[in-house]
N, CA, C and O atoms as a MOPAC input file, in Angstrom:
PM7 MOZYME 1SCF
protein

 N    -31.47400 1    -9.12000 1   -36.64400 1
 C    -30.65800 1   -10.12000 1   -37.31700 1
 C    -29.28600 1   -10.23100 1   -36.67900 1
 O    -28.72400 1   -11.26300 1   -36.31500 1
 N    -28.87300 1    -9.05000 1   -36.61400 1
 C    -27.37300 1    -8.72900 1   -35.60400 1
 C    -27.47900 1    -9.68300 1   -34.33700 1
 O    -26.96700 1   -10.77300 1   -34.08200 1
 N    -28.09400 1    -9.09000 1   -33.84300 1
 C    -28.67500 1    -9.95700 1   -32.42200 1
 C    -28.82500 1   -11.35700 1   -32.42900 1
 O    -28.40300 1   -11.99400 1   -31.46400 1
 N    -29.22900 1   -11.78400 1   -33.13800 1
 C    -29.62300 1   -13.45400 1   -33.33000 1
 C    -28.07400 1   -14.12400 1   -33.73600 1
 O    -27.83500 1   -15.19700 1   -33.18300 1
 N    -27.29900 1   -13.72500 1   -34.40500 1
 C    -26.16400 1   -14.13600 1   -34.57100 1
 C    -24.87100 1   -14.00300 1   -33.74200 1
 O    -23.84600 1   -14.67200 1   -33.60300 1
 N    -25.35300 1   -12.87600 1   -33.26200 1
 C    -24.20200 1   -12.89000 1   -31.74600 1
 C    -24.71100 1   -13.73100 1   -30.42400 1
 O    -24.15600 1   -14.12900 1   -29.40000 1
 N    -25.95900 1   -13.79500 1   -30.92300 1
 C    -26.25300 1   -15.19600 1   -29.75900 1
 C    -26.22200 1   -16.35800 1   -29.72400 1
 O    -26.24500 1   -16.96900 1   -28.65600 1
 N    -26.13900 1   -17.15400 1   -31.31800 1
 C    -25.57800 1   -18.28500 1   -31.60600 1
 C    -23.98800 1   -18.15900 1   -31.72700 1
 O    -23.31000 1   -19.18500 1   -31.77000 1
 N    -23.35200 1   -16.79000 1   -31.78500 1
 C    -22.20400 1   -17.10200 1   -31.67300 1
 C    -21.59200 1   -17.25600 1   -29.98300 1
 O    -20.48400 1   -17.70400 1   -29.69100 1
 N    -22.43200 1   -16.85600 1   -29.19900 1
 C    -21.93900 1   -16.94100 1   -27.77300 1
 C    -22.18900 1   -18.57400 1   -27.43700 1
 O    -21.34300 1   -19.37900 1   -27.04600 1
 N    -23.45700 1   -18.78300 1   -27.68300 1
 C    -23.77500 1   -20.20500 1   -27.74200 1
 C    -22.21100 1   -21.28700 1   -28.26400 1
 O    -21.32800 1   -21.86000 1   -27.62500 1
 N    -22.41600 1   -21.18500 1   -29.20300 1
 C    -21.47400 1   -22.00300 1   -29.69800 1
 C    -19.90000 1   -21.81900 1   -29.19500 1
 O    -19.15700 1   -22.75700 1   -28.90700 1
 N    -19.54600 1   -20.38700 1   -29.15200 1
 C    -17.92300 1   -20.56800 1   -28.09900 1
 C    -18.76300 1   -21.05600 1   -26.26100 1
 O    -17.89500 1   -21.11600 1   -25.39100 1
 N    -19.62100 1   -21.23500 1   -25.95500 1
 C    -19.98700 1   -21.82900 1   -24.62800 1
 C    -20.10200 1   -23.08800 1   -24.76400 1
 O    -19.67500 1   -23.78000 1   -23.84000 1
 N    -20.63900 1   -23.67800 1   -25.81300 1
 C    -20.34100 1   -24.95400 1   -25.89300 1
 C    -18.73400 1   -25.58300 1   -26.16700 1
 O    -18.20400 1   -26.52200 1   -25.57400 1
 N    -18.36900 1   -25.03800 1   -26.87200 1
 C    -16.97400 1   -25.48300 1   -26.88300 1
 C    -16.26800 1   -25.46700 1   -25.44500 1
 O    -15.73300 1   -26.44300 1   -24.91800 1
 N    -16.36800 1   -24.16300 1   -24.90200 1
 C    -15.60700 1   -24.27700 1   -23.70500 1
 C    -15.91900 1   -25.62700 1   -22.64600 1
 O    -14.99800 1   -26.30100 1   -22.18400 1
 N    -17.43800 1   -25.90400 1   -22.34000 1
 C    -17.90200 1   -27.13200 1   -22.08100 1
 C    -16.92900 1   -27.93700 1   -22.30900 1
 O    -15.93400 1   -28.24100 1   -21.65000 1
 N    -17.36000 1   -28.28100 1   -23.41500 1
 C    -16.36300 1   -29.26900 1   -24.15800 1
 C    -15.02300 1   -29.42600 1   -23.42800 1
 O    -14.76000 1   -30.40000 1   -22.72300 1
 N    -14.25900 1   -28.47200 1   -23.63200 1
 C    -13.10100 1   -28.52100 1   -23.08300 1
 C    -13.01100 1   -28.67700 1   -21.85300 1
 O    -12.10900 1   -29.42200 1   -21.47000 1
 N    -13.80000 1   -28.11100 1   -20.94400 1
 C    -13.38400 1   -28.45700 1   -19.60500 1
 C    -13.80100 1   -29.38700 1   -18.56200 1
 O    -13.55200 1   -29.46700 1   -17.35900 1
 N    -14.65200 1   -30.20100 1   -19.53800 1
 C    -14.92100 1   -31.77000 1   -19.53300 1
 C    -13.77700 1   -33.03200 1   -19.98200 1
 O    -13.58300 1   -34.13900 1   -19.48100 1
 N    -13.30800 1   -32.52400 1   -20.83100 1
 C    -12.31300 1   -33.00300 1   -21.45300 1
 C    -11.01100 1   -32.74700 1   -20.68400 1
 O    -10.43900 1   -33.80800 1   -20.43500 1
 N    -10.49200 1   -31.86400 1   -20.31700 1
 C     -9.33700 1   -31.73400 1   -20.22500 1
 C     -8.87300 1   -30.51000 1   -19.26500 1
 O     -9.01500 1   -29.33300 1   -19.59900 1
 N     -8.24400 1   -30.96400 1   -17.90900 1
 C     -8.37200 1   -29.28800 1   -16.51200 1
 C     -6.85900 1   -29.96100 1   -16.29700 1
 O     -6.44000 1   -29.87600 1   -15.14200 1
 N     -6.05400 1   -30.56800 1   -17.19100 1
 C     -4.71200 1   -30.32400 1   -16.84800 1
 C     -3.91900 1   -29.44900 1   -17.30600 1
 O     -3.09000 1   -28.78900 1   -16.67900 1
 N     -4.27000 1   -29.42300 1   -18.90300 1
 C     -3.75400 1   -28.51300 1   -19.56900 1
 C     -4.27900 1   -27.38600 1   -19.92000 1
 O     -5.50400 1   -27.45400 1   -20.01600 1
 N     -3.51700 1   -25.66800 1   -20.30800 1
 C     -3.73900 1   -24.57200 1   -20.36000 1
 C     -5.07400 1   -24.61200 1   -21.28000 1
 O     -5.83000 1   -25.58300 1   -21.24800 1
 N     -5.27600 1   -23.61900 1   -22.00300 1
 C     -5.89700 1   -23.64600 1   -23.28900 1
 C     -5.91600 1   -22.13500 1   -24.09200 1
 O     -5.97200 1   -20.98900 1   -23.64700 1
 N     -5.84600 1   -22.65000 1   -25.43000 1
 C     -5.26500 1   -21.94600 1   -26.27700 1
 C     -6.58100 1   -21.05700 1   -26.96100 1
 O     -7.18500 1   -21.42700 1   -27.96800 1
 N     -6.75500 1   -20.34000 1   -26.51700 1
 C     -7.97700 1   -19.33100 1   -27.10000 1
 C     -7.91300 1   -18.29600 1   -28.09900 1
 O     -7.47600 1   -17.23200 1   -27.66000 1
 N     -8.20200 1   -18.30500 1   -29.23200 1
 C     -8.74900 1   -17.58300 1   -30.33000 1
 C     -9.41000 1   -16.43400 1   -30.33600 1
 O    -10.51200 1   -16.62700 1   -29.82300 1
 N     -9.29300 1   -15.49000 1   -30.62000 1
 C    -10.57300 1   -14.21200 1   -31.14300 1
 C    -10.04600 1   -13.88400 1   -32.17800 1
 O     -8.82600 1   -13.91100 1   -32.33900 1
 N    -10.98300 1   -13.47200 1   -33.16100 1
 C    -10.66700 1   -13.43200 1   -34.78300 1
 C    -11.65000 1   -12.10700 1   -34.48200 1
 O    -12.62100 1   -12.28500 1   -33.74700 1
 N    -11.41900 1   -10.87600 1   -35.00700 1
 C    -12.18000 1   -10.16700 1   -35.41100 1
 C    -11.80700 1    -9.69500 1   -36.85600 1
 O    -10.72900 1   -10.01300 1   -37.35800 1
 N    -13.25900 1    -8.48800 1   -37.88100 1
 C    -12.77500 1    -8.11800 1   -38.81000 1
 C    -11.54300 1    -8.00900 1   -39.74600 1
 O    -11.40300 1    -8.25700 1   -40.94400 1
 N    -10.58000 1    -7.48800 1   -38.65300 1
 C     -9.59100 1    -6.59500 1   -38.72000 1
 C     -8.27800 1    -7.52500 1   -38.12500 1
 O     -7.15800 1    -7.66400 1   -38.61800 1
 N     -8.77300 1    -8.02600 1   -37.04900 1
 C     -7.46800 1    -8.77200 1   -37.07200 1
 C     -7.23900 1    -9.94900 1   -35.88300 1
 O     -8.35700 1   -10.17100 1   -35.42000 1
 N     -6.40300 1   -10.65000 1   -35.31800 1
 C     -6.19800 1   -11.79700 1   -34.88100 1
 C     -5.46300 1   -11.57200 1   -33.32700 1
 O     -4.41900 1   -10.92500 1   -33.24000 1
 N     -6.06600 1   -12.12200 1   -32.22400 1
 C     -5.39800 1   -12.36600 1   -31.57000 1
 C     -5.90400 1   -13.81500 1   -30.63800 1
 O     -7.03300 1   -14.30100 1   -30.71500 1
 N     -4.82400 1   -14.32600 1   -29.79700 1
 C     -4.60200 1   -15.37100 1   -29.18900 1
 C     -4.01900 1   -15.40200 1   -27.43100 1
 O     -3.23200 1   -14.60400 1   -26.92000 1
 N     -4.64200 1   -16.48600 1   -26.82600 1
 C     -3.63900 1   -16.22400 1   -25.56600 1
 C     -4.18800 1   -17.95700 1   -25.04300 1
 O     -5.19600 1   -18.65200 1   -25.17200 1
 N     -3.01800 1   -18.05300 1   -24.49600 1
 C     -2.77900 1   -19.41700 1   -23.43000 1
 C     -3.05000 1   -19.19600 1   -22.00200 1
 O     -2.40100 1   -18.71500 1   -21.07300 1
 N     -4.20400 1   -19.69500 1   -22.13000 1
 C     -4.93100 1   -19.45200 1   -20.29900 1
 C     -4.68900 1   -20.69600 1   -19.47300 1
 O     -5.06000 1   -21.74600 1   -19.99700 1
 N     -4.15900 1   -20.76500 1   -18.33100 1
 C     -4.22200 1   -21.56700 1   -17.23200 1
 C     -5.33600 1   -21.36700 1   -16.63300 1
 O     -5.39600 1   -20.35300 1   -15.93900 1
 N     -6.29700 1   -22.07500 1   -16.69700 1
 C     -7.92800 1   -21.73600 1   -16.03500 1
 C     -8.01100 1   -22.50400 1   -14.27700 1
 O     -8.88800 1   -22.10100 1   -13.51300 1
 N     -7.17500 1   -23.41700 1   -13.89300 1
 C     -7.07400 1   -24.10400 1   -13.11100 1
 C     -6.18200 1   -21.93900 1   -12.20800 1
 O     -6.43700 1   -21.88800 1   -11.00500 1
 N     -5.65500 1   -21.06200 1   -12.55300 1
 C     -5.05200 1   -20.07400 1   -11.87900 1
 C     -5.59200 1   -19.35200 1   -11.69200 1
 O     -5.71300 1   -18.72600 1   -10.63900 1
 N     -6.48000 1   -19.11400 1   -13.45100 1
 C     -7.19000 1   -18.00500 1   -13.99300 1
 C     -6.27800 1   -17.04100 1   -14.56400 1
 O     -6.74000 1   -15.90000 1   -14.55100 1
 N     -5.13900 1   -17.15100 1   -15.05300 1
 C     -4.13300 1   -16.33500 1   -15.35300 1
 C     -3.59800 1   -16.57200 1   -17.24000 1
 O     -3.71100 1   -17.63900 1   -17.84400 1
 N     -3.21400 1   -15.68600 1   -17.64300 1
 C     -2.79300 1   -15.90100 1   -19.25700 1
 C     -1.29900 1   -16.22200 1   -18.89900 1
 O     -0.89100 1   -15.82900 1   -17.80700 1
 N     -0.63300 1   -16.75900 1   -19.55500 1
 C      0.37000 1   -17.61600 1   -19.74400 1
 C      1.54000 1   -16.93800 1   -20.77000 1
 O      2.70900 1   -16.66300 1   -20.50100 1
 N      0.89200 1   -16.79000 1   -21.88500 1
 C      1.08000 1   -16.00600 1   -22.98800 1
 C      0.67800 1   -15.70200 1   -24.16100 1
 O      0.51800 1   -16.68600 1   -24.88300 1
 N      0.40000 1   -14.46900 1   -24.74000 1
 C     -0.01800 1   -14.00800 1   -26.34000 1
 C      0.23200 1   -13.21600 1   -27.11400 1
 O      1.05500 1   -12.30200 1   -27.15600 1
 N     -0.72400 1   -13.68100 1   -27.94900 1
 C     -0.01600 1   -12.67200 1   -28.95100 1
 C     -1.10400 1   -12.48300 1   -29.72600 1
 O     -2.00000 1   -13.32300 1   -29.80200 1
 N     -1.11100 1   -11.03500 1   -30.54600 1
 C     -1.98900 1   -10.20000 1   -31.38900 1
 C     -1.15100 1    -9.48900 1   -32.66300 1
 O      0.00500 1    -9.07500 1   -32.74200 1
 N     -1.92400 1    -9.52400 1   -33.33000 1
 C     -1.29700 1    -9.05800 1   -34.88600 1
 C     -1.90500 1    -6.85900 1   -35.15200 1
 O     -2.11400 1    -6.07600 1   -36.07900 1
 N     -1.91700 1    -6.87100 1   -33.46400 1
 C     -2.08400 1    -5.26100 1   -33.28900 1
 C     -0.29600 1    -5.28200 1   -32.67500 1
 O      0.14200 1    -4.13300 1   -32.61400 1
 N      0.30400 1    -5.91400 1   -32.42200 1
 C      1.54900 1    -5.58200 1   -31.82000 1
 C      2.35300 1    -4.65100 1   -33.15000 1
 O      2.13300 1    -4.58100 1   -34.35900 1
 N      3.14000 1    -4.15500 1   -32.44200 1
 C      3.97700 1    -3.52700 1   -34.07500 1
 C      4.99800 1    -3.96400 1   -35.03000 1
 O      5.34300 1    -3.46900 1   -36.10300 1
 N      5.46000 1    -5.14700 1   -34.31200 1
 C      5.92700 1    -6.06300 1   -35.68000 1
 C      4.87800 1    -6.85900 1   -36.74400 1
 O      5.38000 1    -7.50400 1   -37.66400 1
 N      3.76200 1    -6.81000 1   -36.63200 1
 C      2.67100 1    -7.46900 1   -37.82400 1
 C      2.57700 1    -6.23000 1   -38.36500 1
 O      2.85900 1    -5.12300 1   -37.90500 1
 N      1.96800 1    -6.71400 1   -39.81200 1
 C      1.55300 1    -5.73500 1   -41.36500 1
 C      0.45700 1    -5.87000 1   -40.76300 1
 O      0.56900 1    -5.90300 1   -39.53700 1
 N     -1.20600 1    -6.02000 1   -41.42800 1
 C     -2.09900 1    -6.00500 1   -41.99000 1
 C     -2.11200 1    -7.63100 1   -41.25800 1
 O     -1.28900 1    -8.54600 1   -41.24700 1
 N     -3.79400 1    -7.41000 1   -40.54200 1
 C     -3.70000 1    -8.66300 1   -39.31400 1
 C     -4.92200 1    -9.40900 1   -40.12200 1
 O     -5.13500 1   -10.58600 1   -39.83300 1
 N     -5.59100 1    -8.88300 1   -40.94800 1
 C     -7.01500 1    -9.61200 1   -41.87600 1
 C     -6.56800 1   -10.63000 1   -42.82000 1
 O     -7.30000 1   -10.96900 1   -43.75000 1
 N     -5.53600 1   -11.08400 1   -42.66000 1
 C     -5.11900 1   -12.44100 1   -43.70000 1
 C     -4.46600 1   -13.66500 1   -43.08000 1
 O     -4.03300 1   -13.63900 1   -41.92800 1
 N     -4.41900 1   -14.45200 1   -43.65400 1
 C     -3.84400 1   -15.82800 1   -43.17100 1
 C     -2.59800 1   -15.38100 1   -42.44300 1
 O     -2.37200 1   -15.42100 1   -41.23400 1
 N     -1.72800 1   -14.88600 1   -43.56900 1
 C      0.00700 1   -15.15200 1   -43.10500 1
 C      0.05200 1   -14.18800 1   -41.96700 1
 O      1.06900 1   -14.14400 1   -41.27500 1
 N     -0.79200 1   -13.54300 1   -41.75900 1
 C     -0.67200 1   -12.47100 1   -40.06000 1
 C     -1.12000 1   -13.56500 1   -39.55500 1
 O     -0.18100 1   -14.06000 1   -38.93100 1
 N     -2.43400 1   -14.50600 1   -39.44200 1
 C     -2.63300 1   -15.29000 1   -38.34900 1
 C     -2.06400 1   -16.80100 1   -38.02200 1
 O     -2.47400 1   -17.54800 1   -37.13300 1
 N     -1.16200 1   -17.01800 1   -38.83700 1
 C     -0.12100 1   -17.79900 1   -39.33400 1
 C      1.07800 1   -16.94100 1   -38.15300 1
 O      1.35100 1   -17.44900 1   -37.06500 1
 N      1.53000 1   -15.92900 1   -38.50800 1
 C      2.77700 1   -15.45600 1   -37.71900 1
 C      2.58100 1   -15.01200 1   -36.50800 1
 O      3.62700 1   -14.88500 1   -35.87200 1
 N      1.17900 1   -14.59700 1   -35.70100 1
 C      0.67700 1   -14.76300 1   -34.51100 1
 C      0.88100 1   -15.80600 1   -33.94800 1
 O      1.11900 1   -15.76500 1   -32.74100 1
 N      0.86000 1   -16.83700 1   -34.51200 1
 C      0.51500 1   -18.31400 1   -33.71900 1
 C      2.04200 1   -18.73900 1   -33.55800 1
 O      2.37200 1   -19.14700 1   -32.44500 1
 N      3.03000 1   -18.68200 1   -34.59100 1
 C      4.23100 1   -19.38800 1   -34.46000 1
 C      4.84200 1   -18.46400 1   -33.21100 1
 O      5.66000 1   -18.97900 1   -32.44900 1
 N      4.39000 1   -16.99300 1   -33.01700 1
 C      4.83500 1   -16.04600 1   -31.93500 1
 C      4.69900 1   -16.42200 1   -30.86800 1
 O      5.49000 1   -16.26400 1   -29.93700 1
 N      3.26400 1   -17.19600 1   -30.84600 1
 C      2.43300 1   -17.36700 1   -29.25600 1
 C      3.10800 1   -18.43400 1   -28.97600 1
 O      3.61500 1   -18.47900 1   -27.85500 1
 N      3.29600 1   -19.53800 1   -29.86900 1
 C      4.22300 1   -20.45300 1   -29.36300 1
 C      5.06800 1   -20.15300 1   -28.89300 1
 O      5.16700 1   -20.55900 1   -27.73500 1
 N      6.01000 1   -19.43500 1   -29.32900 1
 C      7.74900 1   -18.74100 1   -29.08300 1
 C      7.42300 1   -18.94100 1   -28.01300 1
 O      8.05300 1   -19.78600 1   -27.37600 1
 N      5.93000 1   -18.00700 1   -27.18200 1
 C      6.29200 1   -17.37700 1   -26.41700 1
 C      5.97500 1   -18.44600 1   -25.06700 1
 O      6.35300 1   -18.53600 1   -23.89900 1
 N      5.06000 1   -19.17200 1   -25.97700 1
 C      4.95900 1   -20.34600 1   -24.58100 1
 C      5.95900 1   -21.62800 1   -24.26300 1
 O      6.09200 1   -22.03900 1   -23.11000 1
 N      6.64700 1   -22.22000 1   -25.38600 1
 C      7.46600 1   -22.57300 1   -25.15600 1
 C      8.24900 1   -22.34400 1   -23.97100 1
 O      8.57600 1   -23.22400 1   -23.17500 1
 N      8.67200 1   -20.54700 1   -23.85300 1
 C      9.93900 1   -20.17300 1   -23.39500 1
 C      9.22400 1   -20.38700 1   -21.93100 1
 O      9.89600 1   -20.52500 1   -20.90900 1
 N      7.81000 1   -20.40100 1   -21.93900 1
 C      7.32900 1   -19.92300 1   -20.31800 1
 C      7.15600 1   -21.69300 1   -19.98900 1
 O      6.53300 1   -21.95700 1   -18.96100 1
 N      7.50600 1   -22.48300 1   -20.54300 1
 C      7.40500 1   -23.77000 1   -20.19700 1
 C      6.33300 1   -24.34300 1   -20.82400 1
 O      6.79700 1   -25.40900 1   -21.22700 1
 N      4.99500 1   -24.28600 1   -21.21200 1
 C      4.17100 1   -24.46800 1   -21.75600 1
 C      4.35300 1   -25.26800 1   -23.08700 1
 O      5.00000 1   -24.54500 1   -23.84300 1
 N      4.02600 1   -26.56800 1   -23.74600 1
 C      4.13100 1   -27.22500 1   -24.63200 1
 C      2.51900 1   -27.85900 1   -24.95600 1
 O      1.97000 1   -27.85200 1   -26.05800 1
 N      2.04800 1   -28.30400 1   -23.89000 1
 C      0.62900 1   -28.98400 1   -24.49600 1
 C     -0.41400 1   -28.21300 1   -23.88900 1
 O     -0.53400 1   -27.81000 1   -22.73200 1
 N     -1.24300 1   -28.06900 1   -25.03300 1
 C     -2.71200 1   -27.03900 1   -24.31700 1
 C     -4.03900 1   -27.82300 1   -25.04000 1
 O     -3.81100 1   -28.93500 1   -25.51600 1
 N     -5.05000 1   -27.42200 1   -25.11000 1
 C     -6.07600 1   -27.90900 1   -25.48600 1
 C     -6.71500 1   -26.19100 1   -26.31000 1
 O     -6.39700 1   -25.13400 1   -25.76700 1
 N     -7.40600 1   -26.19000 1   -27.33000 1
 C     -7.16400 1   -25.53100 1   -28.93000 1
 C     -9.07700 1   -25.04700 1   -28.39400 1
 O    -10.02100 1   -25.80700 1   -28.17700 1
 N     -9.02500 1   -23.75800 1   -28.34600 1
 C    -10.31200 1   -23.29100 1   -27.85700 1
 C    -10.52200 1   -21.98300 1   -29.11400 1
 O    -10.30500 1   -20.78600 1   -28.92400 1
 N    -11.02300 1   -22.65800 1   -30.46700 1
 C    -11.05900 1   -21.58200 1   -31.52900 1
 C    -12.28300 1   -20.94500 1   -31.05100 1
 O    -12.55200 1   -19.96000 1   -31.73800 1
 N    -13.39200 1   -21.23700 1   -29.80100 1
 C    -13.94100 1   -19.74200 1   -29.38300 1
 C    -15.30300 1   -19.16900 1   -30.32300 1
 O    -15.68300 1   -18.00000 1   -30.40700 1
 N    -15.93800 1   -20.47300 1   -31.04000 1
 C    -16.92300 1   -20.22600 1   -31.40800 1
 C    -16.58100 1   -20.46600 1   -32.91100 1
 O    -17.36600 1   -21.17500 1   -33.54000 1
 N    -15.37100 1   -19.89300 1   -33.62600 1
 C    -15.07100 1   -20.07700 1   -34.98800 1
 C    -15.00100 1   -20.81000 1   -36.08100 1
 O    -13.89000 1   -21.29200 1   -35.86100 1
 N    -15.30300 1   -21.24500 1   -37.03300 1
 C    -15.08300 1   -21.69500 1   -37.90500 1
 C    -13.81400 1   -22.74200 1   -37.80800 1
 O    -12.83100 1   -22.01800 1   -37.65500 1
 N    -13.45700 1   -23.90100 1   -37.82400 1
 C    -12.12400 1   -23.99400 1   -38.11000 1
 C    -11.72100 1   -23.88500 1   -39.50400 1
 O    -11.47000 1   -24.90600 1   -40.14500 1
 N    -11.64800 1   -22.86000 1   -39.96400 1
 C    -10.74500 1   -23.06800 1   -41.23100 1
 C    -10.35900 1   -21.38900 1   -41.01200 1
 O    -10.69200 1   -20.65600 1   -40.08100 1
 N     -9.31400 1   -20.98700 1   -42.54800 1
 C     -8.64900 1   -19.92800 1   -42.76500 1
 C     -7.91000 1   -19.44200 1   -41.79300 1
 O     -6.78100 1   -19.78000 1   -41.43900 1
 N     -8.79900 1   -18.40900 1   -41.26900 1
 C     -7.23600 1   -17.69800 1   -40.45200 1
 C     -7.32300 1   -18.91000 1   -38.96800 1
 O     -6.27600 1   -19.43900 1   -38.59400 1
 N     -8.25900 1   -19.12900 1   -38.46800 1
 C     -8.21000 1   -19.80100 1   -37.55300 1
 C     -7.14700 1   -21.08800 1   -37.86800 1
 O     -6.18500 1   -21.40800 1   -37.17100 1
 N     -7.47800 1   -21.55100 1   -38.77500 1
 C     -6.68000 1   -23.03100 1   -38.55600 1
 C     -5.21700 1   -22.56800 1   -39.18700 1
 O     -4.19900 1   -23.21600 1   -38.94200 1
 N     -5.21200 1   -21.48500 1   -39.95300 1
 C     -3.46900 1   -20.64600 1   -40.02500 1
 C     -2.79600 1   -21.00900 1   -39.10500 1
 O     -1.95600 1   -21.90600 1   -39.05400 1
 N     -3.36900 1   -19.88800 1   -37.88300 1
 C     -2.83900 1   -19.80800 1   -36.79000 1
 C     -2.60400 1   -21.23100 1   -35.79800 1
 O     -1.57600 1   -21.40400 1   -35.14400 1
 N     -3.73700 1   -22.18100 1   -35.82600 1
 C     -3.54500 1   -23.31300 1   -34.95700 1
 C     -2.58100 1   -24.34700 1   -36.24400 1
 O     -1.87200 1   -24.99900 1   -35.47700 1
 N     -2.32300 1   -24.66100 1   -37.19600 1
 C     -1.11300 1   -25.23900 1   -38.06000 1
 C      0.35800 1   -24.36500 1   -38.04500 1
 O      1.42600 1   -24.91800 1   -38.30800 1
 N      0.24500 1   -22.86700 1   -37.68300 1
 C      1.41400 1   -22.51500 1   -37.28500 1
 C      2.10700 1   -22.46500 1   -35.99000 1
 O      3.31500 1   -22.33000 1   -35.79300 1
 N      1.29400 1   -22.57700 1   -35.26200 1
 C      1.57400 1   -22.59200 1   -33.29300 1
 C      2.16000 1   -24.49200 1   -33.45600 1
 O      3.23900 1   -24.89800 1   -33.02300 1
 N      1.23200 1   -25.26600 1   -34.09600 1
 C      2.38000 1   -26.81500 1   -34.02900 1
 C      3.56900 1   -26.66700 1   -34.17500 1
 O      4.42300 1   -26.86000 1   -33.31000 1
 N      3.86800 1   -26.04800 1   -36.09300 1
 C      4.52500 1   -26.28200 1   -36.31400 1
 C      6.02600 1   -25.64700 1   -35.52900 1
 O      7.22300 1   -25.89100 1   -35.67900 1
 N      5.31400 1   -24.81400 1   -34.72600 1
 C      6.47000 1   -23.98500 1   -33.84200 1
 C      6.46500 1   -24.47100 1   -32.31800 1
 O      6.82000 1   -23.81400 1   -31.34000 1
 N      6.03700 1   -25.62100 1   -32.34800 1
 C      6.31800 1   -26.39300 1   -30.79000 1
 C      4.82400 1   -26.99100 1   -29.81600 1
 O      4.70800 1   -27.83500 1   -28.92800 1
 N      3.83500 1   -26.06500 1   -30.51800 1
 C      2.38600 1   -26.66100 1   -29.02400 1
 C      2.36300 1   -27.59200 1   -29.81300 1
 O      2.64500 1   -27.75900 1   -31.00000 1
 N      1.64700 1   -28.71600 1   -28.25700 1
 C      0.80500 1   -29.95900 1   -28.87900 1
 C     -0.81800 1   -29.97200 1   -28.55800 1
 O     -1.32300 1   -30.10400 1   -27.44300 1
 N     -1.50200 1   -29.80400 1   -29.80900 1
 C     -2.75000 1   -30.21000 1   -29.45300 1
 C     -3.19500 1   -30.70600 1   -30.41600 1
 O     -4.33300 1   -31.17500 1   -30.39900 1

């Protein structure tokens, strides 16, 4: 059962990536991993192959990374941090996930702190 679901979940973040890089090889992209426990993010330049910038709610300024407002304060971070590296528009690679809860936390708090996607 384990097995069957980690293979529709690979499936489905492979299709998305598709997606995206049909769509769109100007801009970075903003990638998601949500596990159990907690949240992290990073802005890939795939045209370099290089991360740009991220952020994880294992760093030691986050509480407790299994709730919204951690993946909410990840995202306004990752922005900070891309902003500063020049970075403003990316294309939103939630990576197989759900969009809702912590995922869409984090992608409604990275806007409201400067990316456009």
């Amino acid at each position: 059962m384990a097995d069957q679901k980690r293979k529709q979940h690979v499936s489905r973040a492979t299709r998305t990536r598709k997606k995206i890089q049909s769509v769109s090889t100007d801009r970075p992209r903003l990638s998601v991993f949500r596990s159990s426990k907690n949240i992290s993010a990073q802005i890939i330049d795939d045209s370099v192959g290089k991360t740009v910038a991220s952020a994880s709610s294992l760093e030691k300024d986050f509480g407790k990374g299994s709730d919204k407002d951690a993946a909410a304060k990840v995202g306004k971070v990752l922005a900070d941090r891309a902003v500063k590296a020049g970075v403003k528009n990316v294309v939103f690679d939630r990576g197989g996930y759900m969009y809702h809860g912590r995922v869409k936390a984090l992608a409604d708090a990275a806007r409201e702190a400067g990316l456009n996607f």
